[in-house]
C-alpha positions, 0 to 999 in steps of 0.5 A: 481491466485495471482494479487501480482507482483513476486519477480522476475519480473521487471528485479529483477531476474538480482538482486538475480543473483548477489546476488547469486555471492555474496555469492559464492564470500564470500564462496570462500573467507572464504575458502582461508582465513581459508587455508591462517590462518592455513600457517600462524600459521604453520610458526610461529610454525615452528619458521623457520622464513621463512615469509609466504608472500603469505598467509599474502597477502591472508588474506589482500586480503580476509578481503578486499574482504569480506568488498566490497562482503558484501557492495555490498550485502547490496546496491543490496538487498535493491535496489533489495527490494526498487523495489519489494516494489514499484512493491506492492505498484503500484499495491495495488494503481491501484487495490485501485483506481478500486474498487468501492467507497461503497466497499473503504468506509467499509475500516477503514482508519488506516488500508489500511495505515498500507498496505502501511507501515507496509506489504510494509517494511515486503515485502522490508525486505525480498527481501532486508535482508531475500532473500539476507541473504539465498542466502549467507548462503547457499553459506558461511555455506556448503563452511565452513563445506568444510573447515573443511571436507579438514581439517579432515572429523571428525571435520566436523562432530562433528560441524555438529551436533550442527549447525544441530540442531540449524538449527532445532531449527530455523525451528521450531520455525518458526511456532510460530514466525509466529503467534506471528507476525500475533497478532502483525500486528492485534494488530497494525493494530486495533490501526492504525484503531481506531487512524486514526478515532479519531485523527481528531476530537479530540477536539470534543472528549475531549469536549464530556467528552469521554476523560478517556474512549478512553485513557483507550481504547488506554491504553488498545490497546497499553498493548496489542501491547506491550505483542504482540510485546515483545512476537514476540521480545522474539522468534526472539532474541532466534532463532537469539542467537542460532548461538552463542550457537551453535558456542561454542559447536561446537568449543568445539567439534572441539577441542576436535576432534583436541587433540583427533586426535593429529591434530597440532595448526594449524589445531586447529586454521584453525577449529576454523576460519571456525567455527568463519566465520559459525556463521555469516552466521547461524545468518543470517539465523536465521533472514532469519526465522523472516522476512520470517514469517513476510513477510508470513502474510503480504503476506496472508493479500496483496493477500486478499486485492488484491482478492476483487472485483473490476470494471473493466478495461474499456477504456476511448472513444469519447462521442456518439453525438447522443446518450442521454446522460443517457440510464437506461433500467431495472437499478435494484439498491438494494432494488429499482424497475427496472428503466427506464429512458432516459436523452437527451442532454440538458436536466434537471431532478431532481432524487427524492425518500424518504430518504436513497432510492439511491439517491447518489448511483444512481449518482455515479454508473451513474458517474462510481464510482460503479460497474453495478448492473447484471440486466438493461442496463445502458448506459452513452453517448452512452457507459459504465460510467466507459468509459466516461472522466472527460471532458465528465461527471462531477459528483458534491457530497461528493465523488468528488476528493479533494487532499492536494495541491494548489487552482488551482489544487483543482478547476480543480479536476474533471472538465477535464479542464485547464483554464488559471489563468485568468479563475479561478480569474473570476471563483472564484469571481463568486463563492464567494471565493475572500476573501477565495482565499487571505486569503491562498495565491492566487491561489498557495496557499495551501489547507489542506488535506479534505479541512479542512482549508476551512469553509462548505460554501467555500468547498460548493463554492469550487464545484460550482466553478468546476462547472462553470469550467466544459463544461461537457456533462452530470453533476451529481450533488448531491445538497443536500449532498455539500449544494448547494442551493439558488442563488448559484444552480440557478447559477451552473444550468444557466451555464450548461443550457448555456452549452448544459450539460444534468443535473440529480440533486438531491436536495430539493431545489426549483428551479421554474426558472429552465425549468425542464422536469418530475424529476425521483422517486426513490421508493423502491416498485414495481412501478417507479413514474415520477412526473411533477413538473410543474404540481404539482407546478400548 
């Protein structure tokens, strides 16, 4: 079962439904208009000068009508599509944020953006336009050919034949409108991708001599954009002309319909104003076509996006004060041995284990940023990771939250925490991030998006900060991939041994002042090895 929300939920039902009046509204409005047309021509014809006044006020009435049906269809479409559309993006951001962080990182960045431009505007343009439009051609194209059937049945069936196989035509165009918008959004998505990848180190790029081979890349991949979108462009705007096509011939047969028939003028010109207020229609359905196939890919790719895996919904509880603080029973991480560990509360382990061997992976599965392997048993507080609350575990490495956005904010991501403005000053003068605190304006003052108006010594100190912020019950911190080490470490330690916070590190560093029980070591043989590092020391 699909996780896309549907078009008619959230109340959107109500939407279409005056769509639907809409349209009826339009489709009655063209037959009175056609009638009224035809009294009018009849009067001038007959040079009686009887002034047909109701007629005259119909028409007035009617092009009024028309005006305010077709405002109003246009603001309830787009409001009927602006809430789909966020509907899909609500839920392609709640199903973003449960998966796991390994399976966000195989993602290209450029690409989960173009979700939410690109198959976002598709999704909106076929609530807004294409549902809208079919829902009012189905209405306005029958109530024309009534109108030609009430003038004479034969005229409805020599305009039948034309405006029937230009709506053939439409259809079966659609399969290769719907290829050709497929490439299309690959192409763009492929360029989003590599774009996205390269904007930020575009210097280094330059300064790497690597200048001619990506412009010759880019030049390449926009070559292809341009044969794909000028074929996408080449279909839409033929399916799109056919109504006209279609209208000359029909009037044409119409006509010939009328001096074949002996019909009067009148009867000619009420044929021809039908036949005028059909093409209207029939062009939007043609575009009804274009955004139905291109809401079809955006649809495939969404639901494709929204069936990978992803952790599952856990509810946030109170920490168990008498359960250690990590319980690992037979914790089987790829390519490790199963592992038992058992952390108590304010306790200190380091997690060691050669290069590559999980480290990190280790943290972040204990901090609930990655899904439980099947086999063991991990218990964090007393309950599942993915339960614990910020204020309850504070994970410190490359993966911890960082928004664009203003130093108070940033110091507090992660850290379950809201202390006074007085806190942070003192906090910052700890961590060394005075200087860094003026230089963008205080604790207002805004950090660029990845920390990137930051040197790697104060993102470094950013984390320490958090840190000393924190009053966790278990902190993960992966030392070695934020640099955090030397004076700065002990620091971070001294304040969470004072805290009563169970720590597991990871880290290189030497940290003999610290009394640290026996450190975990990860091994990918078939045996755990727990070292005492006081012994070894000795």
């Amino acid at each position: 079962m699909s996780r896309r929300p549907a078009i008619t939920g959230d109340l959107r039902w109500t939407g279409l439904l005056v769509l639907v009046c809409l349209a009826l509204g339009q489709a009655v409005t063209m037959v009175v208009t056609a009638f009224a047309t035809r009294d009018v021509i009849g009067a001038l014809r007959d040079g009686s000068g009887v002034v047909p006044v109701e007629a005259l006020i119909a028409i007035a009435v009617s092009g009024i009508m028309i005006f305010a049906l077709r405002s109003a269809e246009g603001a309830v479409g787009e409001r009927t599509g602006q809430s789909y559309a966020a509907a899909i993006r609500r839920v392609l951001f709640l199903h973003m944020t449960k998966m796991p962080m390994s399976a966000m990182a195989r993602r290209r960045a450029g690409a989960t953006a173009l979700r939410y431009v690109g198959d976002l505007t598709a999704f909106k343009g076929w609530v807004a336009r294409g549902v809208a439009r079919l829902i009012s051609a189905c209405a306005t194209i029958p109530a024309a050919f009534l109108i030609l059937y009430l003038l004479e049945p034969r005229l409805a069936l020599a305009a039948a034949f034309p405006i029937g196989v230009v709506m053939a035509a439409i259809f079966w165009l659609g399969r290769p409108l719907g290829d050709a918008h497929a490439s299309l959004r690959s192409k763009r998505a492929s360029l989003a991708a590599s774009m996205a990848e390269r904007l930020p180190q575009g210097i280094a790029l330059r300064r790497s001599g690597r200048m001619k081979t990506e412009l010759r890349a880019l030049d390449g991949k926009s070559r292809n954009i341009v044969r794909a979108a000028v074929w996408r462009a080449w279909l839409a705007e033929t399916v799109r002309a056919m109504p006209d096509a279609a209208a000359g011939i029909a009037g044409a047969l119409c006509l010939l319909v009328c001096l074949d028939l002996g019909l009067g003028v009148a009867d000619a010109v009420a044929a021809l104003t039908a036949l005028a207020l059909v093409v209207w229609p029939l062009r939007h359905l043609a575009d009804v076509r274009d955004r139905q196939k291109a809401f079809g890919v955006a649809r495939s790719k969404l639901d494709a996006a929204l069936a990978t895996p992803r952790m599952p919904s856990i509810a946030k509880v109170e920490a168990d004060p008498d359960a250690p603080a990590i319980q690992l029973e037979g914790l089987c991480l790829p390519g490790l041995a199963p592992l038992d560990l058992t952390l108590e509360r304010n306790e200190m382990r380091r997690l060691d284990g050669p290069e590559s061997s999980g480290k990190t992976r280790m943290l972040l599965t204990l901090a609930g940023f990655e899904a439980l392997p099947p086999g063991g048993r991990v218990q964090t507080l007393g309950g599942h990771p993915a339960a614990q609350t910020s204020r309850n575990v504070l994970y410190l490495g490359v993966h911890a939250p960082v928004l664009k956005g203003s130093l108070r904010r940033e110091l507090t991501l992660g850290t379950g925490r809201s202390p006074t403005d007085e806190e942070l000053e003192v906090v910052l003068s700890l961590a060394g991030l005075s200087e860094m605190a003026a230089r963008v304006g205080g604790l207002g003052g805004q950090i660029s998006e990845g920390l990137r108006n930051l040197t790697s010594t104060e993102r470094t100190r950013l984390y320490l900060a958090r840190g000393l912020i924190a009053r966790p019950d278990l902190a993960l911190v992966d030392a070695d991939e934020i640099g955090l080490d030397g004076e700065d470490l002990l620091l971070l330690l001294d304040h969470l041994s004072a805290c009563e916070s169970a720590v597991l590190i990871v880290t290189s560093a030497d940290l003999e002042p610290i009394n640290l029980t026996p450190s975990v070591v990860l091994q990918p043989c078939e045996h755990i090895q727990v070292t005492d590092l006081a012994a070894a020391a000795a």
